[in-house]
N, C-alpha and C positions, 0 to 999 in steps of 0.2 A: 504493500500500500504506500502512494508517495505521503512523505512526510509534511504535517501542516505547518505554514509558514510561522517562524517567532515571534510575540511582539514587535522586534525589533524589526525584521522584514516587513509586518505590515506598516508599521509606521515609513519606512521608507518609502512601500510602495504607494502609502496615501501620500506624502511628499512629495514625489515624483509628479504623481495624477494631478496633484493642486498646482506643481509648478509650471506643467505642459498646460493646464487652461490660464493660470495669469500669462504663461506667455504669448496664449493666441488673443489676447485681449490688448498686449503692450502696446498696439499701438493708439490706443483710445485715452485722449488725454486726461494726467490722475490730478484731481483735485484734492485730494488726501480728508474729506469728509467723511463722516459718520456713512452718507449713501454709498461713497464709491467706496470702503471698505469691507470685507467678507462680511460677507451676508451673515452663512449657518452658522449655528454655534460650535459643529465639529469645526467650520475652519478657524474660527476665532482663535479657539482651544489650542489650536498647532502653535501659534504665534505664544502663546503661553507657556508654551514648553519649555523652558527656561535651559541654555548651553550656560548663560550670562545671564546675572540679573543684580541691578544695582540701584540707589536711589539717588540723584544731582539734580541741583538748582536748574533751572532753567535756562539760566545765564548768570556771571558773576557782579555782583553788583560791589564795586571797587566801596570801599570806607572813605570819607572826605572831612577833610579837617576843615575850623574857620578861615584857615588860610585861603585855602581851595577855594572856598565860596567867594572871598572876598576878593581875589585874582579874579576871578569867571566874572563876579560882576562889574570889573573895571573895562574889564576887555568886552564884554558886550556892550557896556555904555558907550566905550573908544567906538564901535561899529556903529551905535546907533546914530551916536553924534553925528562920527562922517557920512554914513547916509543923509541924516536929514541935510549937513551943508551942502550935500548934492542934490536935494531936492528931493529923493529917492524914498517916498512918504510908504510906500509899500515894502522894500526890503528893511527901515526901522520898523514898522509894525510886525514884518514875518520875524525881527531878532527880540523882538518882543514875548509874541506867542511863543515860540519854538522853549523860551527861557522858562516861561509859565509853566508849560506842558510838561517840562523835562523835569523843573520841582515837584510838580506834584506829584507825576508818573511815581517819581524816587521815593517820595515820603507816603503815598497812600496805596502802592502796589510792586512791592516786595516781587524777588524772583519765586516762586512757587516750587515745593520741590516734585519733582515729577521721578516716575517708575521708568527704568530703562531696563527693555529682554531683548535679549538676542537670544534667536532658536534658529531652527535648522531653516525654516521659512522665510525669516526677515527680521527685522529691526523694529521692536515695538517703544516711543517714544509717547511715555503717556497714554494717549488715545489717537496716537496717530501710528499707523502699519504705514513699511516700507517693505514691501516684497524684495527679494533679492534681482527679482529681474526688472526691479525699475531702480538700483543704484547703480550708475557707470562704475564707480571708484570710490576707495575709501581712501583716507590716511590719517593717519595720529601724530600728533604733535603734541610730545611730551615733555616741558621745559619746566620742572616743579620747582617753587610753590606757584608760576607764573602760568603757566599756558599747559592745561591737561584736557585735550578735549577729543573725541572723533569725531569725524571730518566727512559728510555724506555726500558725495555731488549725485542727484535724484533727477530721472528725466522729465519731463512737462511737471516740473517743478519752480511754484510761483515766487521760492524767495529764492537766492543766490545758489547755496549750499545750507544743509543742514549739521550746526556743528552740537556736540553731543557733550557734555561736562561729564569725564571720568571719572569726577572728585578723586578717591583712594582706590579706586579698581586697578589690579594690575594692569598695563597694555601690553605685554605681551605676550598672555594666552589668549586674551582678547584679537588680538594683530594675528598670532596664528591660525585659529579660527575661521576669522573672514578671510585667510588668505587661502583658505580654501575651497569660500563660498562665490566671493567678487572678485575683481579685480583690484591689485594698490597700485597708488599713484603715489610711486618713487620717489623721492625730492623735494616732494612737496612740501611747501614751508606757509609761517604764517602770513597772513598778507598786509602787504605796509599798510593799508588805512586801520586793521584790526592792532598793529603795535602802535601806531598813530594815539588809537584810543584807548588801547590799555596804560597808555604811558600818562593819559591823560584824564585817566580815570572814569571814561566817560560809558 
């Protein structure tokens, strides 16, 4: 009698069957919503299957002294001033808002910490799935206590790249891992406008 396939085989072989339908779907563009993620609760389930599972902020939200504040606010006044002696009544009101926005954002909405899984499927950030056939490339940039994060470039994907806070997770069983599931991009370093802004606490 042929023998019945293991757990472990049928889990691959539903793996497989889930990866061959996301992949006849890739070309339909992902909006990463509630609608356009798996539907049944068995596929949900797979994404929860945990290789990796860790908890990070959202984003780092840097500590800022009275100095800090009181630097930022000379140098937006220097900008607004010179806007206005050019006339330019619209870009001082946009250094105006943008200033408003940026204090309040900091003082009344904190980075949120969110659940990160990696399973055999894809990349679960929160409430948001990344199948493996919609990441081009990963990389990690591991520069502690300064820069721990992974690094997703996501196809018909609405913001740049999606970067990932490691906080204290190893990266590299994690780097092992995906370098068996995606592709890495080699090299790849952090980008001047992001040391721009960590330098600048923004």
């Amino acid at each position: 009698m042929p023998k019945k396939p293991s757990n472990t085989q049928k889990d691959l072989i539903e793996v497989q069957q889930l990866e061959e339908q996301a992949a006849d779907s890739a070309q339909k563009p992902l909006n990463f919503t509630p609608k356009n993620q798996p539907e049944t609760p068995q596929q949900i389930a797979l994404y929860d299957k945990a290789v990796f599972t860790w908890i990070a902020p959202e984003y780092i939200q840097h500590p800022k002294s009275k100095n800090w504040y009181t630097i930022a606010a000379v140098i937006a006044a220097i900008f607004v001033i010179g806007a206005l002696l050019f006339g330019d009544w619209t870009m001082a009101l946009a250094i105006v808002v943008l200033g408003a926005v940026y204090l309040y954002v900091h003082a009344h909405h904190p980075p949120q910490d969110i659940k990160i899984t990696i399973s055999k499927m894809g990349i679960k950030v929160g409430n948001m799935i990344f199948p493996y056939t919609s990441i081009q490339a990963f990389w990690i940039i591991y520069h502690p206590p300064h820069v721990m994060t992974l690094n997703l470039r996501v196809k018909e994907h609405f913001f740049s790249d999606v970067i990932i806070q490691l906080n204290h997770e190893d990266p590299v069983p994690v780097r092992e891992f995906l370098c068996g599931q995606i592709p890495e991009w080699s090299g790849k370093t952090e980008k001047f406008g992001d040391i721009v802004l960590r330098l600048l606490k923004l």
